[in-house]
C-alpha positions, 0 to 999 in steps of 0.5 A: 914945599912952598916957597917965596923965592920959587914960582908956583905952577899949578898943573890945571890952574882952572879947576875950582879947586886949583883956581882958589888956591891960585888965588889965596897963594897969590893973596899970600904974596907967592909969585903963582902961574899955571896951565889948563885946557883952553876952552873958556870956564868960570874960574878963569876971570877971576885968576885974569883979573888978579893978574894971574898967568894961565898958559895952555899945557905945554912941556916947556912950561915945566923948568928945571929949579925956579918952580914948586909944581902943584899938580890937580887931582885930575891929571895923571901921567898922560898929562903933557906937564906932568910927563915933562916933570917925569922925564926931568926927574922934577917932583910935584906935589898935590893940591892936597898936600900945597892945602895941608901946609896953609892948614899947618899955618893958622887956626884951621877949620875944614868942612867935610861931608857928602853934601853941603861942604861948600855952602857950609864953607862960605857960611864959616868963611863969611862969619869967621872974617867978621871977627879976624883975618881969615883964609879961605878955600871954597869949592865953588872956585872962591879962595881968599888969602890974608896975609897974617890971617888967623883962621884958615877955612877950607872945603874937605873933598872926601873923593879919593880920600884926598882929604887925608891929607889934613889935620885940621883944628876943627872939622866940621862933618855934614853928613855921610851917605854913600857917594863916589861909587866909582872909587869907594868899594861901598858903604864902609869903606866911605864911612871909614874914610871919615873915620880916619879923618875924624882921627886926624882932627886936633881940637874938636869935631861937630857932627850933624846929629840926624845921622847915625854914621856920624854919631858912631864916629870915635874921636879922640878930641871933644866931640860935638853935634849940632841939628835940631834934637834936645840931645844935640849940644848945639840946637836950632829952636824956634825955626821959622821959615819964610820966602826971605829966609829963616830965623831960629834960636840956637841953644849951646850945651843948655844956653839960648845963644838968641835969635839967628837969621839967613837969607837961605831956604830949606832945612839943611842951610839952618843945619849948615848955620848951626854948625857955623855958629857952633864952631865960631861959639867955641872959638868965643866969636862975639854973637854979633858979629856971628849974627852979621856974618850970617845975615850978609852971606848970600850964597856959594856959584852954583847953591841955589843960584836965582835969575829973573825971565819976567814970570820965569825964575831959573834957578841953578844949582849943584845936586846931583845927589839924592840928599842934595836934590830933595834939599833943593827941591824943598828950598825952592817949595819954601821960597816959591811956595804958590809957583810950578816947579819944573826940573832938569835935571842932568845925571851925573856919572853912569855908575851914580845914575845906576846906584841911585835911579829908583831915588832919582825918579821917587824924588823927582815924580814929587815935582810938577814937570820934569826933563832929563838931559843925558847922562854926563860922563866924566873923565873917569867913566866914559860909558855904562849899562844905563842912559836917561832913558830908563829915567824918564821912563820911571817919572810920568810926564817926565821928557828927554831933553837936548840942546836940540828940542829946549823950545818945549821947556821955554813954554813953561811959563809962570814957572821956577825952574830948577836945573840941578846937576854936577856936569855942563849942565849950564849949556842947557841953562845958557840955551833956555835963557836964550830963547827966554 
């Protein structure tokens, strides 16, 4: 349990996950430290800036009594740290469990879904902090601790079914296609997942009601959907989409709640929207500090993140799903309707690359040009039956890329370039804009 008395370590402090947590205990006045590899990441600035002590793993980082050990998802006992805790016969609890006992202090909120969770969670943090103090956790490394705060916002991550722990308020569920195939046996066995989820919420639970699995959810508390349909309760009408955005019209349960605006592209950040409205509108939110909140958000690290190289647009981002990269691509038709469109593309894990080749290369043949870089192999799966290769071979035009040949993809000029991939794709982000 925490404890204010008591220090608290967090076994692989610079995972996103784990950064945002530091930073919201921190916030909450805990007295935080931890450990994690030392190659340079992300997350690590904002933690150093907090004053936040991030050691290299060590078994002399673990004492017996003073510490409440948090350990991330990803360590198992040939973990230094956590064998140490083993052999002092010294407990541990998870990320997961450490975010249950803040979802059990305030009015929680959590944001679950295949895609779309941390973007949706920026969105709700952004518009409920317009209203009353709020607490955060985001899984782009962003966390945000208010002490007294009211609501309490986090990102749900279905992997492994860690987001059972929570028995939140309200949970918002974006979308369930089929994900994780390393862990989940198949498509029912996912869905089950958010089933039990869906048992555990308190209050209430907004579904986006374009997908069939999430309206077969059964729940036991009020039930809501949200998309762009007259049978939805909560509506988007009216949608207009621009190169600076979107405007649209939300009509609650019959009511036209008025005219909304984002500085976001692509249909799914107006379903991300109305579900954020959805859930502030039935916490009775006052309409202008929903409409502020979303009119300030600018986006999550790594959602459709732009940067400017003269007639270059680079624009980063997460997909590496299906779903998530024709959203993406549709974003970035919508912003940049007159421009080529040019995607690297980095597949993430050999048995999501092999579950999904034929949708990668349909997707990707509806771009201007593309480049695959090899497959990126996770902690948890080293290698498999399938490379880049047989990718490009289903995309004419398409090419192979490495950090060894990027002179190729620095002549696309008068371009956007996508780069769209879960793994260390910004190596290759960092090599183009180098030579640029």
């Amino acid at each position: 349990m925490l404890d204010k008395n008591k220090q608290i370590w967090l076994i692989g402090i610079k995972g996103t996950g784990m950064a945002a947590l530091a930073m919201l205990l921190n916030d909450l006045g805990y007295e935080v430290a931890g450990s994690d590899i030392e190659k340079y990441t992300f997350t690590q600035e904002p933690l150093a800036k907090a004053g936040i002590r991030v050691l290299p793993f060590a078994a002399a980082n673990i004492k017996h009594g003073g510490q409440v050990i948090v350990k991330g998802n990803a360590f198992k006992a040939d973990n230094i740290e956590v064998r140490a805790c083993e052999e002092q016969g010294i407990s541990w609890q998870s990320y997961p469990d450490t975010v249950e006992e803040i979802v059990k202090m305030h009015t929680s909120i959590g944001v679950s879904g295949t895609h779309g969770k941390t973007s949706t969670t920026g969105l709700l943090a952004q518009v409920m902090t317009e209203a009353a103090p709020t607490s955060y956790l985001i899984g782009d490394g962003q966390g945000k601790g208010i002490k007294d705060s009211r609501f309490f916002v986090y990102e749900a991550d279905e992997y492994r079914r860690h987001f059972l722990a929570y028995h939140p308020d309200y949970q918002i569920m974006t979308n369930i296609d089929f994900d994780h195939p390393d862990y989940f046996k198949d498509q029912d066995d996912y869905t089950s997942a958010f089933q039990t989820a869906a048992d555990q919420t308190q209050k209430g639970l907004f579904v986006w009601g374009g997908n069939d699995r999430l309206r077969q959810l059964q729940t036991k508390v009020a039930k809501y959907s949200y998309g762009f349909n007259d049978s939805d309760d909560f509506q988007a009408v009216n949608v207009k989409k621009m190169t600076t955005g979107s405007t649209f019209n939300v009509v609650a349960h019959g009511a036209d709640l008025g005219e909304f605006t984002i500085h976001l592209f692509g249909d799914h950040s107006i379903l991300n929207a109305t579900a954020v409205i959805a859930v502030a509108y039935t916490e009775k939110i006052p309409l202008a500090e929903i409409k502020k909140g979303l009119l300030d958000y600018q986006g999550a690290k790594r959602r459709f993140a732009e940067k400017d190289f003269g007639d270059v647009k680079i624009i980063d981002d997460y997909a590496h799903h299906p779903t998530e990269m024709r959203a993406t691509i549709q974003a970035a038709r919508q912003k940049f309707p007159h421009q080529r469109l040019v995607v690297v593309f980095q597949p993430h894990t050999f048995s999501r690359t092999k579950k999904y080749a034929a949708a990668f290369a349909e997707i990707l043949r509806g771009v201007d040009k593309v480049y695959i870089t090899p497959i990126y192999a996770s902690a948890r799966e080293a290698g498999g039956d399938i490379s880049s290769a047989d990718l490009v071979a289903q995309i004419p035009g398409a090419e192979d890329i490495d950090l060894d040949n990027m002179t190729e993809l620095a002549k696309n000029n008068d371009s956007v370039i996508v780069f769209m991939g879960a793994g260390d794709i910004q190596k290759y982000e960092d090599a183009l804009e180098k030579l640029l």
